[in-house]
FIFI-671793 format. One line per field, with one value per residue (C-alpha): residue number from 1; residue in three letters; y, x, z. Coordinates in nm, 2 decimals. Example, Ala and Ser with C-alpha at 12.3 -4.5 7.8 and 13.67 -1.06 7.14 Angstrom:
n	[1:2]
res	[ALA:SER]
yy	[-0.45:-0.11]
xx	[1.23:1.37]
zz	[0.78:0.71]
! end
This chain:
n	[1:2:3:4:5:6:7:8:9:10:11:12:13:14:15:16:17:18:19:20:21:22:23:24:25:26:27:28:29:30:31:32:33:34:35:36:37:38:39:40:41:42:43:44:45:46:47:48:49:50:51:52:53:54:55:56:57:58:59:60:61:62:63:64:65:66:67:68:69:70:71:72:73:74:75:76:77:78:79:80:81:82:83:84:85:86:87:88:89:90:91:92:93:94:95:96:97:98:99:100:101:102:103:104:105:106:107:108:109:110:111:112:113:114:115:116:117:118:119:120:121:122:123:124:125:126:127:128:129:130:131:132:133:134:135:136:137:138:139:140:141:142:143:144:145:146:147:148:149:150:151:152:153:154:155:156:157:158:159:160:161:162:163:164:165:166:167:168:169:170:171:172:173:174:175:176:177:178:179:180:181:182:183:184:185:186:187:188:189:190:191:192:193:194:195:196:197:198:199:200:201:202:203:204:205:206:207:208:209:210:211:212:213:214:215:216:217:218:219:220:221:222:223:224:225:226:227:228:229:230:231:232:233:234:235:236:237:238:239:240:241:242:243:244:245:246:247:248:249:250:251:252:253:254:255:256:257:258:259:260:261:262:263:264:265:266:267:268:269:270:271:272:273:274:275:276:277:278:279:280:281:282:283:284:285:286:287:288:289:290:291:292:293:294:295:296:297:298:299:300:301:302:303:304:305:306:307:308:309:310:311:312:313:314:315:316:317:318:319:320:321:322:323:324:325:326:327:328:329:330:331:332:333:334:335:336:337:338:339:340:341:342:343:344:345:346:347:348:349:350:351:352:353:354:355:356:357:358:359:360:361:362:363:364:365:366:367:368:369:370:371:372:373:374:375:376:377:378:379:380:381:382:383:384:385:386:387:388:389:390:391:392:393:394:395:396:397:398:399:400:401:402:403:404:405:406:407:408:409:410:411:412:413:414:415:416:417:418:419:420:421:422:423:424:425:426:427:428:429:430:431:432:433:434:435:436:437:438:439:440:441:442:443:444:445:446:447:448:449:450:451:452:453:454:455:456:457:458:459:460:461:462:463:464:465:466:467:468:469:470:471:472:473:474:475:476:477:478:479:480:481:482:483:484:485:486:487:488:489:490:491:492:493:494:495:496:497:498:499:500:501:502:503:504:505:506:507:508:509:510:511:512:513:514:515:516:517:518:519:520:521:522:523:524:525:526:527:528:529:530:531:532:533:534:535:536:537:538:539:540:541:542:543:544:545:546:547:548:549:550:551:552:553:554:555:556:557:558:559:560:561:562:563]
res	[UNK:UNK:UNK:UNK:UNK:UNK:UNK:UNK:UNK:UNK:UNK:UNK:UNK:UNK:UNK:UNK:UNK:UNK:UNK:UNK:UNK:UNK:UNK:UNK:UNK:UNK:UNK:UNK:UNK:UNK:UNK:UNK:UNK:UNK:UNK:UNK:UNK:UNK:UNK:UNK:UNK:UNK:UNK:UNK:UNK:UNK:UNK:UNK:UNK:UNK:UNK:UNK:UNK:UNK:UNK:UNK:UNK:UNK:UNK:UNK:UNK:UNK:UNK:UNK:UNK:UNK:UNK:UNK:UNK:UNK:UNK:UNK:UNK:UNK:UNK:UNK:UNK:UNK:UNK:UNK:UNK:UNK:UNK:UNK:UNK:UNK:UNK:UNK:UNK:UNK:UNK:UNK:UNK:UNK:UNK:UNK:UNK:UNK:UNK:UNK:UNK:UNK:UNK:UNK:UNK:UNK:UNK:UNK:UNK:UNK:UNK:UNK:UNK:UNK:UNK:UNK:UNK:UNK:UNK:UNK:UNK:UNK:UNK:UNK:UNK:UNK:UNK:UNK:UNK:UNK:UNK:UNK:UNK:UNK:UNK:UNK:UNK:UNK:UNK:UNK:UNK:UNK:UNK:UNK:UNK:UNK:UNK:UNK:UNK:UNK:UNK:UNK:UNK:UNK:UNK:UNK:UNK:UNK:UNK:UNK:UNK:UNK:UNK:UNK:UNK:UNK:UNK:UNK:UNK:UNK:UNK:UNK:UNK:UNK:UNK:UNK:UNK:UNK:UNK:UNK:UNK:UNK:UNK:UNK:UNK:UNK:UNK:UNK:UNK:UNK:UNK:UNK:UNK:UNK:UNK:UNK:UNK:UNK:UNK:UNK:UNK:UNK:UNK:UNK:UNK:UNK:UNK:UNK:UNK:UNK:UNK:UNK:UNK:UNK:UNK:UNK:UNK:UNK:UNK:UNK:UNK:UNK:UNK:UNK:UNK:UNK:UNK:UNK:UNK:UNK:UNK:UNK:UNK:UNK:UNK:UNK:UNK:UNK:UNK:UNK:UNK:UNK:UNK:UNK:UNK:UNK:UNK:UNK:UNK:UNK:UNK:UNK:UNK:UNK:UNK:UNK:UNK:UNK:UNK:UNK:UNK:UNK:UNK:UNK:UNK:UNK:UNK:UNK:UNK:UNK:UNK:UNK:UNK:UNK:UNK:UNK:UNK:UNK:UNK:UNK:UNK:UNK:UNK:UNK:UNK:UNK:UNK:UNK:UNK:UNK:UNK:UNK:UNK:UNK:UNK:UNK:UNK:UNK:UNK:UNK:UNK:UNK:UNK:UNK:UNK:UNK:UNK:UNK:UNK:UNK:UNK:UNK:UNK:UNK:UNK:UNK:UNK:UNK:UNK:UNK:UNK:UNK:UNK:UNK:UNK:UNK:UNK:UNK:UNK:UNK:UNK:UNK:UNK:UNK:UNK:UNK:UNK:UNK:UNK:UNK:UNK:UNK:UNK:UNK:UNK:UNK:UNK:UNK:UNK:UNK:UNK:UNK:UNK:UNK:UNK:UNK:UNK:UNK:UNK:UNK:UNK:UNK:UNK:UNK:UNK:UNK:UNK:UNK:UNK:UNK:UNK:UNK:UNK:UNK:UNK:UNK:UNK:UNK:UNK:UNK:UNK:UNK:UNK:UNK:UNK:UNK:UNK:UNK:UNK:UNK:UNK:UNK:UNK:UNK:UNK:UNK:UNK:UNK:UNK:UNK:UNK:UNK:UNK:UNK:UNK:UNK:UNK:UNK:UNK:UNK:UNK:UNK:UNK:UNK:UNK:UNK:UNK:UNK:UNK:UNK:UNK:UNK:UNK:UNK:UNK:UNK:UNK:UNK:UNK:UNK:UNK:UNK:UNK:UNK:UNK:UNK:UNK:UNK:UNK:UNK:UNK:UNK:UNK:UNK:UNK:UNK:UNK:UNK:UNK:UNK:UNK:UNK:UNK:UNK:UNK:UNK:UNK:UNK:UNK:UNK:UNK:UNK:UNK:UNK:UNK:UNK:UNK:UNK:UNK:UNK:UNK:UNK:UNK:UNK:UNK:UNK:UNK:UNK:UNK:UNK:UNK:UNK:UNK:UNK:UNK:UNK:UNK:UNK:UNK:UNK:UNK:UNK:UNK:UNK:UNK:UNK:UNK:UNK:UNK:UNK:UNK:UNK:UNK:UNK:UNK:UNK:UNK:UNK:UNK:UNK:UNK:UNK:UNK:UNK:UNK:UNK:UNK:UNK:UNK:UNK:UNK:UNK:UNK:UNK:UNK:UNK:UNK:UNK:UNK:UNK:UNK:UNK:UNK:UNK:UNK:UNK:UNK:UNK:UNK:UNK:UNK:UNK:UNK:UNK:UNK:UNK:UNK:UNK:UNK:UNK:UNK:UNK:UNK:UNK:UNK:UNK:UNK:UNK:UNK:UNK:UNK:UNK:UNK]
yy	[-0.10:-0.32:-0.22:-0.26:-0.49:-0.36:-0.55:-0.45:-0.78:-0.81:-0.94:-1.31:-1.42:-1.48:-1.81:-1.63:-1.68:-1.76:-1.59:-1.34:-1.56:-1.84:-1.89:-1.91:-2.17:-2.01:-2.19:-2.05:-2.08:-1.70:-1.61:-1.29:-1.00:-0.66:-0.40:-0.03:0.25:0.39:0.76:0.51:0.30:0.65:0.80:0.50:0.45:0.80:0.79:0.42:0.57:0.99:0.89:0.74:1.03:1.25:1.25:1.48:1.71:1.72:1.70:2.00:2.21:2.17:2.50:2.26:2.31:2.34:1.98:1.73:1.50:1.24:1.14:0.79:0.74:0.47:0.71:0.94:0.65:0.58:0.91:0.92:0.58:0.71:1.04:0.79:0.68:0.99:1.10:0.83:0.57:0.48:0.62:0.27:0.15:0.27:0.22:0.24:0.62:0.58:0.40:0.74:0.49:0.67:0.32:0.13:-0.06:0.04:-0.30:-0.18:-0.12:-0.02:0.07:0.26:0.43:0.52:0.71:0.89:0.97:1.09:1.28:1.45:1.49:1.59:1.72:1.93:1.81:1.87:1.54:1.51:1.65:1.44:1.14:1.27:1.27:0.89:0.80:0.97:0.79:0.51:0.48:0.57:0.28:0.02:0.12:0.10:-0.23:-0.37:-0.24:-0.47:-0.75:-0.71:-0.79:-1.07:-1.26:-1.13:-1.30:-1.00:-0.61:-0.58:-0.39:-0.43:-0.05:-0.14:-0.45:-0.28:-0.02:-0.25:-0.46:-0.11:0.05:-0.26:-0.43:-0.63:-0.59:-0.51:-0.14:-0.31:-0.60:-0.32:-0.12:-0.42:-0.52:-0.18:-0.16:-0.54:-0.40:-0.06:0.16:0.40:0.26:0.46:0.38:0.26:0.17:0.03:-0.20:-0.50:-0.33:-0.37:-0.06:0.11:0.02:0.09:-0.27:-0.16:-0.56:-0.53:-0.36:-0.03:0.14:0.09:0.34:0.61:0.51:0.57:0.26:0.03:0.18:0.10:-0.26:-0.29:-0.21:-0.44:-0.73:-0.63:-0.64:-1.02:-1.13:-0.95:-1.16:-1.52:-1.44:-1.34:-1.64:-1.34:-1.49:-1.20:-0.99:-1.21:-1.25:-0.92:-0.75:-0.98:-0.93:-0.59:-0.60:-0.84:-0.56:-0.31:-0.47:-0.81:-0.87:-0.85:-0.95:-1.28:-1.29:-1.30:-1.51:-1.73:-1.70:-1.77:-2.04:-2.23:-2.18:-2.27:-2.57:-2.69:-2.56:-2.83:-3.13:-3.02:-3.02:-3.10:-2.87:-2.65:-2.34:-2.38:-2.57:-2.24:-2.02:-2.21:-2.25:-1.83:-1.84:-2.04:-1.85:-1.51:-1.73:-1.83:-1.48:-1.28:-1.54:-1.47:-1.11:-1.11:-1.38:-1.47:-1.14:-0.92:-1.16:-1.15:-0.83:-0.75:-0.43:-0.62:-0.87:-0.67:-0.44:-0.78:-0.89:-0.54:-0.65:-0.98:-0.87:-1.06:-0.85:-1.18:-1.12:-1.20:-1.49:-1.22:-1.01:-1.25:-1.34:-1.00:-0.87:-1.16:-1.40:-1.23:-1.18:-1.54:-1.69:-1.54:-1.68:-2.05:-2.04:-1.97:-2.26:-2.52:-2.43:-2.68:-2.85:-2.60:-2.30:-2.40:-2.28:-2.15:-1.80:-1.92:-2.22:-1.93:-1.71:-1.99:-2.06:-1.67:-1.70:-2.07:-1.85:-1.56:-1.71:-1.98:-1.61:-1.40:-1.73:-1.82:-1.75:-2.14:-2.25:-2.04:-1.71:-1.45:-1.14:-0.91:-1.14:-0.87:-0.75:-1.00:-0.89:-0.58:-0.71:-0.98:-1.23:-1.02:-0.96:-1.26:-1.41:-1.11:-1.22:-1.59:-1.39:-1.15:-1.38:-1.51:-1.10:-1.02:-1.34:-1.23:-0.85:-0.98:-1.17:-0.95:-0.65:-0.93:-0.99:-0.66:-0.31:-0.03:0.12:-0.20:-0.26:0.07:0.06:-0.28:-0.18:0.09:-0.07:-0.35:-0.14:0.11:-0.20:-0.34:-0.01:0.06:-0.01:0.23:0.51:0.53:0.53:0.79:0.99:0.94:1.02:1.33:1.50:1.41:1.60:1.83:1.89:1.79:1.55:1.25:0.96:0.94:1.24:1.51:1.81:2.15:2.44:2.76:2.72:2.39:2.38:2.67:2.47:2.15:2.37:2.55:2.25:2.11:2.42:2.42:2.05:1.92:1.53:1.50:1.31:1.51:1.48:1.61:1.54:1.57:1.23:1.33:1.59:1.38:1.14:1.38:1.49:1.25:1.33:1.72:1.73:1.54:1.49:1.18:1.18:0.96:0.78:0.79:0.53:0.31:-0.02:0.10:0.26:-0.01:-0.02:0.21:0.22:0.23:0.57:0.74:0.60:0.75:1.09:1.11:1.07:1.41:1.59:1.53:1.44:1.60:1.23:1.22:0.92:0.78:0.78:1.16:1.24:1.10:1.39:1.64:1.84:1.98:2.06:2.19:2.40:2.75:2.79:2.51:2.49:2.14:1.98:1.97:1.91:2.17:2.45:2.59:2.31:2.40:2.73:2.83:2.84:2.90:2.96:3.10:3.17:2.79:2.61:2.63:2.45:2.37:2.24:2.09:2.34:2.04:2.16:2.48:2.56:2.34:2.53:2.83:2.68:2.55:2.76]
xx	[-0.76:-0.47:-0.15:0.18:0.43:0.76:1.06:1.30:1.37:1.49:1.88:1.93:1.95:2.27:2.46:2.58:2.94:2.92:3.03:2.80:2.65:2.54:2.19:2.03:1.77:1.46:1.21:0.95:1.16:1.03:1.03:1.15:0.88:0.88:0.94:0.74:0.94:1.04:0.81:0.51:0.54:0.59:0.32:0.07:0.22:0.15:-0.17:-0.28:-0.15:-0.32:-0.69:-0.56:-0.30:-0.54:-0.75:-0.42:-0.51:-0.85:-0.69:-0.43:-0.69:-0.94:-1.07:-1.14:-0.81:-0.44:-0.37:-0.11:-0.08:-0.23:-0.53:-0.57:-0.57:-0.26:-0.03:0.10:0.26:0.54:0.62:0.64:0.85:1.11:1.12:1.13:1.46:1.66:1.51:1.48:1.67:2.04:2.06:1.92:1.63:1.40:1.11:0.74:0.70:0.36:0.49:0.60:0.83:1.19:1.32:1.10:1.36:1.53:1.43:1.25:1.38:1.23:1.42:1.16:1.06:1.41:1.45:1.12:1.26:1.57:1.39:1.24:1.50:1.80:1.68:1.39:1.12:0.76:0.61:0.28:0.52:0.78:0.48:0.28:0.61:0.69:0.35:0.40:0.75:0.62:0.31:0.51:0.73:0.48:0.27:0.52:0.64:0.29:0.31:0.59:0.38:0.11:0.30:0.51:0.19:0.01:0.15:0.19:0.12:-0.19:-0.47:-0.16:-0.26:-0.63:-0.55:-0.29:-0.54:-0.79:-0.51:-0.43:-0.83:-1.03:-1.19:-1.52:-1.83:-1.91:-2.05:-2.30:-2.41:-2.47:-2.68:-2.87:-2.91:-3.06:-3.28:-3.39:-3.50:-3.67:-3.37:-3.20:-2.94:-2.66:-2.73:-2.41:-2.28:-1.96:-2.14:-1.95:-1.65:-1.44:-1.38:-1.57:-1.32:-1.00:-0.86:-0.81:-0.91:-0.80:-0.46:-0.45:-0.62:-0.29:-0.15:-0.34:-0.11:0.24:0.38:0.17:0.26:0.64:0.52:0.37:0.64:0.88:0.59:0.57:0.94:0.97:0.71:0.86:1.22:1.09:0.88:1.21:1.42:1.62:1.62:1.83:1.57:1.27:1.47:1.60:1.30:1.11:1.43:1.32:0.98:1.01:1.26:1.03:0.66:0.57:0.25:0.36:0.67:0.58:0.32:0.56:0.83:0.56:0.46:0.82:0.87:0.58:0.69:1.06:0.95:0.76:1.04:1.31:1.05:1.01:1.37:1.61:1.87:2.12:2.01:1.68:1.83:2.03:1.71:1.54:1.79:1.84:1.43:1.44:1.74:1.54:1.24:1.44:1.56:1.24:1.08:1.40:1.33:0.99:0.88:1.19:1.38:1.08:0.85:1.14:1.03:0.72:0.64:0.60:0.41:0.16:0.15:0.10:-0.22:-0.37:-0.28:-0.50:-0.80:-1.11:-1.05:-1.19:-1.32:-1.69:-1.81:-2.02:-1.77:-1.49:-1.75:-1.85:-1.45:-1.29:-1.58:-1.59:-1.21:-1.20:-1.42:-1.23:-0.88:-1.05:-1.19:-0.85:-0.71:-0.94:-0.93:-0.62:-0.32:-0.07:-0.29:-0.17:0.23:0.47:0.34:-0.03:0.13:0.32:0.00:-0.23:0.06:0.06:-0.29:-0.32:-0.08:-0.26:-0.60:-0.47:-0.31:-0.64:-0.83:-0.59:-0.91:-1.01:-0.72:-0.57:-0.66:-0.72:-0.43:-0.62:-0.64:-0.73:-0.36:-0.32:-0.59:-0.42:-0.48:-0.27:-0.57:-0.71:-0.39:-0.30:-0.62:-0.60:-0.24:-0.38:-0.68:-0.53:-0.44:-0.79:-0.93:-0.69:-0.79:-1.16:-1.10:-0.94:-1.20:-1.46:-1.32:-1.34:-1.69:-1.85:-1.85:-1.64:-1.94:-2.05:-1.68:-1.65:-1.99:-1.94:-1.61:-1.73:-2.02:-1.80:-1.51:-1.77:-1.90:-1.56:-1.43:-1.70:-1.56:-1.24:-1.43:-1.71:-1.43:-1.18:-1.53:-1.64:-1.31:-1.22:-1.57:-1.48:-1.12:-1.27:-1.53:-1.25:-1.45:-1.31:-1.25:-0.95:-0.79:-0.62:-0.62:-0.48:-0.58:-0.31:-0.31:-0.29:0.03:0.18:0.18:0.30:0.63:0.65:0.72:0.94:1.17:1.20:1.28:1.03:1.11:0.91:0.54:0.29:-0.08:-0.37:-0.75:-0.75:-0.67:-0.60:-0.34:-0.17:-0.14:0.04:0.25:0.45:0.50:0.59:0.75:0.98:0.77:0.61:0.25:0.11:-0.14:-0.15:-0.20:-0.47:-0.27:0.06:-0.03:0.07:-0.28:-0.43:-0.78:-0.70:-0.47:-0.77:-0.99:-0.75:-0.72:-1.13:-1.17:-0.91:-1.05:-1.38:-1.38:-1.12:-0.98:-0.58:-0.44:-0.08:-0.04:-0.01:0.31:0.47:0.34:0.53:0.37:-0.03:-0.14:-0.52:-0.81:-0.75:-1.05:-1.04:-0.85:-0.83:-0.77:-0.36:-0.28:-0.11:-0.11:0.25:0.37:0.24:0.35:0.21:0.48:0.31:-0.01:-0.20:-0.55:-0.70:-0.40:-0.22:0.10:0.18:0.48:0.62:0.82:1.11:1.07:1.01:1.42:1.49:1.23:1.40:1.68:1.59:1.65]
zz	[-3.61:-3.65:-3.51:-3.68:-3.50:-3.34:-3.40:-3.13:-2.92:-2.55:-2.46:-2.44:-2.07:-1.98:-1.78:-1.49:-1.52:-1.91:-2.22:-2.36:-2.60:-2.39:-2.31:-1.99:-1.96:-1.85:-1.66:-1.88:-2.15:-2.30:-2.61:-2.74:-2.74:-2.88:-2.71:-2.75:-2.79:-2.45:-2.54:-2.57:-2.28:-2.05:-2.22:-2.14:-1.81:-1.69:-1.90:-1.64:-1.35:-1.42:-1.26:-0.96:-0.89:-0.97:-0.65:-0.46:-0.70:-0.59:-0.21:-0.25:-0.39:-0.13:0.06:0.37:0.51:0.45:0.33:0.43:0.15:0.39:0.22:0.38:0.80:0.81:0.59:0.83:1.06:0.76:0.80:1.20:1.17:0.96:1.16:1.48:1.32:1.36:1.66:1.88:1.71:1.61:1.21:1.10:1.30:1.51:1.80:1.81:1.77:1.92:2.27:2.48:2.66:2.63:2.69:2.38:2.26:1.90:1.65:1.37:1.03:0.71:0.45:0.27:0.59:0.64:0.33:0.37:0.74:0.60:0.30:0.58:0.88:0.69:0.33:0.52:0.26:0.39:0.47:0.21:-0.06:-0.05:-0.01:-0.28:-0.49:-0.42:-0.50:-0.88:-0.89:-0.79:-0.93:-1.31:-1.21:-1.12:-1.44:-1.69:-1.51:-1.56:-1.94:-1.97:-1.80:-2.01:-2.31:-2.20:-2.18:-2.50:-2.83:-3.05:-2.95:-3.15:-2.84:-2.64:-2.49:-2.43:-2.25:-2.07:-1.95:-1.88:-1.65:-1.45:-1.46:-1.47:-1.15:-1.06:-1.01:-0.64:-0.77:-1.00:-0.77:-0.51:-0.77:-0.86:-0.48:-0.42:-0.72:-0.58:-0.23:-0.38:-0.27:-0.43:-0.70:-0.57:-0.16:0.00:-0.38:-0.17:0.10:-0.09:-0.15:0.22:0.42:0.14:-0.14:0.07:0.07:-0.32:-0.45:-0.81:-0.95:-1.08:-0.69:-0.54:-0.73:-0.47:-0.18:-0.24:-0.02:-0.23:-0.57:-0.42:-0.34:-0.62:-0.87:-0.65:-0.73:-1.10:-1.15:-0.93:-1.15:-1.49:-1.38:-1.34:-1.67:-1.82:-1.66:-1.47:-1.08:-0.98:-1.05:-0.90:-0.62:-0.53:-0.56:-0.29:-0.10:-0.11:-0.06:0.24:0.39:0.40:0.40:0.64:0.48:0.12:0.14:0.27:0.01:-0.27:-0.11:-0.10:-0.45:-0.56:-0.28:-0.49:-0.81:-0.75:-0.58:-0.87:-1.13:-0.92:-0.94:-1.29:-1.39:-1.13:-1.24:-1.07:-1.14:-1.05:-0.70:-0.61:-0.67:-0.46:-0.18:-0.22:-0.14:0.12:0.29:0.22:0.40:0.71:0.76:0.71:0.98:1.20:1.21:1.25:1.42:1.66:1.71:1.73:1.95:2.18:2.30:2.53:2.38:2.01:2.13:2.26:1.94:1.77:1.93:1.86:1.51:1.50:1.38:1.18:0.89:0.61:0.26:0.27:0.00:-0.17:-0.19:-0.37:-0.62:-0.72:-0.71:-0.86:-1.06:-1.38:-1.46:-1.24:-1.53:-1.85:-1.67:-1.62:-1.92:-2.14:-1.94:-2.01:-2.44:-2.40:-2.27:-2.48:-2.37:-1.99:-2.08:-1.82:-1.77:-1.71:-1.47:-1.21:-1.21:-1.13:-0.81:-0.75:-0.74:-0.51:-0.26:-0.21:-0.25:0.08:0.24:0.22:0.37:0.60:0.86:0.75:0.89:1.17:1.35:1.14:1.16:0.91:0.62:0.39:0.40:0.12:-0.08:-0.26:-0.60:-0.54:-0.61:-0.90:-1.08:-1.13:-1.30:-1.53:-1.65:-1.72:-1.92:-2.11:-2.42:-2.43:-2.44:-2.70:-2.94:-2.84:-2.94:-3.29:-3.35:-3.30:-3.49:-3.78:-3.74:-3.66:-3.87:-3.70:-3.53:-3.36:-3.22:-3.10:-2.91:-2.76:-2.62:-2.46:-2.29:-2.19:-2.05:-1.88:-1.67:-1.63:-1.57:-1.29:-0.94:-0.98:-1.19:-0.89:-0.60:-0.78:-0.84:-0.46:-0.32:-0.55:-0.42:-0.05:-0.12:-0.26:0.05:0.27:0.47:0.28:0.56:0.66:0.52:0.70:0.67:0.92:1.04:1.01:1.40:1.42:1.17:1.35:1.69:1.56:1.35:1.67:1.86:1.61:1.62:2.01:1.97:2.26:2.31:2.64:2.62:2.46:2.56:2.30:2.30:1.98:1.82:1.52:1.63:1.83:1.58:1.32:1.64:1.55:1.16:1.27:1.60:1.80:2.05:2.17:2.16:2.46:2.21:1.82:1.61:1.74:1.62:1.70:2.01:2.32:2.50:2.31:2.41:2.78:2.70:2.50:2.82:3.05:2.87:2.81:3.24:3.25:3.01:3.05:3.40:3.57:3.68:3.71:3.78:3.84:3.45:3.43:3.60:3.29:3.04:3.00:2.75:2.72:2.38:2.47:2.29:2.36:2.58:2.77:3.16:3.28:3.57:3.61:3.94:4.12:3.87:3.98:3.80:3.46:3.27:2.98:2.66:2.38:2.26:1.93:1.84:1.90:2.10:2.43:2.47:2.88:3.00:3.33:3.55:3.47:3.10:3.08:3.07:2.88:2.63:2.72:2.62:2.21:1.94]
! end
């Protein structure tokens, strides 16, 4: 079952400034490693990423609905941002799409929201298409980067494409301590098979999960690559990529400018050389101006700061939980570095500091108060400790195809990746049945109606305030129409539960309050006549089989008016 070698080498690092033939020290001093032809590491990159991409399959195909491409509640609000930006912003940044303010201030910017904004605004691609799309981009991307991860750690490519799948489709063992739990108390194996795994598996704790949101297969690959540079000695690359990550994510990027803030710090009390100094003085000024933004420029304004206290939320890893998710892979990676002083070389010194940084991150409840810790979960801790294990699993594989016959290898390999295999073959099972039903949490799907209102709004190009009972059309208001729903997203929504409080005593109570002169739009269920104040002042504009759209005498020319 041996594989042969392949003998095609990476460049030599280059001197920046040097001739061609210099070398570049490396902090990890790496040595050459061969690379796979590019066929192979496209055809195992699509192969990793297939089960994970494989659930919109499951989601476009559903009878439930017409789908959106939305299959997780937080993915619409990239889309509404980068809409936000055309709209309501300047071309670069944009406000809170959810805050119906016409004067909430322009200060955001995403890059990767802007191009799924423009994507949308000025190429006319459909939303979940052109989201779906990133994510198989993406998700090739971050797979094949994590191929080339894989073997920068392994010593020679023998199992390199079983270890490589087990990095991307491996996990814990919250599924199995749940089944075992169960079993324990006389229930049912398979009752509440996620209970251990947080927000029923959607905090995605080991790798390969990420690959079913788009935005994180995009973070992800930018992580891979940062890591793939300082493996490689290129700081460019390490560099550039959390550059790019920290543009476009908070949480993440932070994470990883972290990660390389630790390392670099312990490269210059290491060796005291230039290079190393000027990478580390580049990570500090990326530090000082991700902490500008963020915490200076956009704490200067009211409206952020009251979006960030709806964002500080108890969100912690339970113990049971970090035992179960990250104990077994946790073990293998101790265990390789205690075998010897040699065994601890460069690669297995940054994961450990990639690990101490996000393991101090997802805690950071034992120090200060908690803003959602489990933002820095993401595989971030997992990952990681794979990387320092993955030499230590491929001597182990070696040397058991040397002891045992064919049959026996075969059969204890596929007992032992079916258990490690477990967490992420149950969730992509779970969630491909609730697509398939369309009653998967979190997913959205629309009605013909529904989609007809929304594309009917867009054309007339409504901006006013738009008020819906239905949350979740209000929320995707935002996605499809120019409008500007008066709640949305329940984090990015300024006071969000007193709006749906406000909304719930009209509808259901008739109550208007001072609040409703600023709507300017009614989007209601066909059937139902709500109190509206004086009812000269609202004209009926459109309607189909299950909506009514109202407008404002004000607005009803200027309705007139749009194409």
């Amino acid at each position: 079952m041996n594989q042969a070698r392949e003998a095609v080498s990476l460049p030599t690092p280059l001197v920046p400034g040097s001739s061609s033939l210099a070398p570049r020290p490396s902090p990890l001093t790496p040595r050459p490693w061969p690379l796979a032809p590019l066929a192979r590491i496209l055809a195992l990159s699509c192969l990793a990423a297939l089960p994970f991409l494989a659930v919109y399959l499951f989601h476009y195909t559903s009878p439930a609905g017409e789908p959106t491409g939305f299959i997780q509640g937080d993915m619409p609000y990239y889309f509404a941002n980068g809409r936000a930006i055309f709209e309501r912003g300047n071309g670069f940044a944009h406000p809170n799409p959810y805050d119906p303010d016409p004067g909430s201030p322009v200060i955001y910017f995403h890059w990767l929201t802007w191009l799924l904004g423009f994507g949308c605004k000025k190429l006319g691609a459909d939303p979940g298409l052109l989201f779906v799309a990133l994510g198989i981009l993406a998700g090739i991307a971050c797979s094949s980067l994590t191929y080339l991860l894989v073997r920068c750690v392994l010593p020679d490519n023998r199992y390199a494409g079983i270890l490589f799948l087990f990095t991307m489709w491996g996990g814990g063992l919250l599924c199995s301590a749940q089944v075992a739990r169960n079993l324990f108390h006389g229930q049912s194996p398979c009752y509440n098979l996620f209970a251990l795994d947080p927000f029923n598996g959607w905090w995605f704790l080991n790798w390969g999960r990420n690959l079913i949101c788009p935005t994180e297969a995009v973070y992800h690959a930018l992580v891979a690559a940062s890591w793939l540079g300082v493996l490689q000695g290129n700081g460019a690359l390490a560099l550039g990529s959390a550059a790019l990550l920290a543009a476009t994510h908070p949480f993440t990027g932070l994470q990883l400018l972290l990660m390389l803030a630790g390392w670099y710090t312990i490269e210059l009390w290491r060796k005291r050389s230039v290079p190393v100094l000027l990478l580390w003085l580049v990570n500090v000024l990326v530090l000082a101006l991700f902490f500008g933004y963020y915490f200076v420029f956009l704490g200067s304004f009211p409206q952020h700061r009251i979006l960030l206290a709806q964002w500080s939320l108890d969100w912690t890893l339970p113990p049971s939980s970090m035992l179960f998710a990250y104990g077994p892979i946790g073990l293998l990676a101790a265990y390789r570095l205690t075998l010897g002083r040699d065994k601890f070389d460069g690669a297995a010194l940054f994961f450990t500091v990639c690990f101490a940084v996000s393991l101090l991150l997802v805690k950071h409840d034992w120090y200060a108060s908690p803003r959602q810790p489990l933002h820095f979960t993401r595989g971030y801790l997992w990952m990681p400790l794979c990387l320092i294990a993955l030499p230590l699993l491929h001597k182990l594989l070696i040397s058991l195809e040397g002891r045992m016959t064919r049959v026996q290898f075969v059969l204890t390999m596929s007992v032992l990746g079916a258990l490690a295999l477990s967490d992420n073959a149950l969730f992509l099972v779970r969630q491909a049945r609730a697509q398939w039903a369309g009653d998967a949490e979190g997913t959205y799907f629309l009605t013909r109606n529904e989609r007809e209102v929304l594309d009917w709004i867009d054309s007339h190009r409504l901006e006013g305030v738009l008020l819906c009972p239905d949350g979740n059309l209000s929320f995707l208001s935002a996605v499809y129409t120019s409008a500007r729903p008066y709640f949305g997203h329940w984090s990015n929504t300024p006071m969000h539960r007193q709006r749906v409080q406000q909304m719930l005593d009209w509808f259901d109570k008739g109550n208007i309050g001072a609040w409703f002169d600023q709507v300017d739009y009614l989007l209601l269920p066909r059937q139902y006549r709500p109190k509206t104040g004086r009812s000269e002042e609202w004209t009926e504009i459109h309607a189909n089989d299950e909506w009514r759209l109202l407008a404002r005498a004000k607005c009803v020319k200027l309705t007139d008016s749009a194409p």
